[in-house]
C-alpha positions as CSV (number, residue, x, y, z in Angstrom):
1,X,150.7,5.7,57.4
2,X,148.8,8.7,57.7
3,X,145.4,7.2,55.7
4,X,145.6,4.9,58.4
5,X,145.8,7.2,61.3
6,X,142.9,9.4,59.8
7,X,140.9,5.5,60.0
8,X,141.6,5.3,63.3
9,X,141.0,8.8,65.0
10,X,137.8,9.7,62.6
11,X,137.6,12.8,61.8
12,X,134.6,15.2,61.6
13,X,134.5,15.7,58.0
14,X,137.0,14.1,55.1
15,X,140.8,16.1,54.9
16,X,141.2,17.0,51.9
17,X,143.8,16.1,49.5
18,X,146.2,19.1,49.8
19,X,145.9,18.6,54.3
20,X,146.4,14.9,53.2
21,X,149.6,15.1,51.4
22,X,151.1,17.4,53.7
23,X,150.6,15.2,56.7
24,X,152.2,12.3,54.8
25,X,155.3,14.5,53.5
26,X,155.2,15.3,57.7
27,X,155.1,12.4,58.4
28,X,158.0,10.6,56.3
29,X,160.2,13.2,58.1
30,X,159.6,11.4,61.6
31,X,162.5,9.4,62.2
32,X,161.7,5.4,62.6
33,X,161.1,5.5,66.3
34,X,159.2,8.6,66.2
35,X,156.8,7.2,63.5
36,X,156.8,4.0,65.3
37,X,155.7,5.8,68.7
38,X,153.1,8.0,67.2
39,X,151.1,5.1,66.1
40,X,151.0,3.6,68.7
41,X,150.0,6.2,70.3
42,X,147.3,6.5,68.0
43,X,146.2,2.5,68.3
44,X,145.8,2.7,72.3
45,X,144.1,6.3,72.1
46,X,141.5,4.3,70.4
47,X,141.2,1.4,71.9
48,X,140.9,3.9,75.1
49,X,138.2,6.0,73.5
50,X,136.0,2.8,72.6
């Protein structure tokens, strides 16, 4: 889930593998409705942005 919220919000330069794994051991800690809401959050922010 987190390699596709890095392809929607783009960032500046590649994360790296270590910032990478973190973020998915993050975000597997979310509960269901959390995780759910933050990408959605993520898929309007960037239909907003374009």
């Amino acid at each position: 889930m987190v390699d596709e919220i890095s392809e929607i919000w783009p960032m500046p330069a590649p994360i790296n593998e270590q910032s990478l794994a973190l973020a998915q051991r993050d975000y597997r800690k979310l509960s269901m409705e959390t995780a759910q809401r933050t990408m959605r959050f993520w898929q309007l922010h960037n239909k907003i942005e374009k």
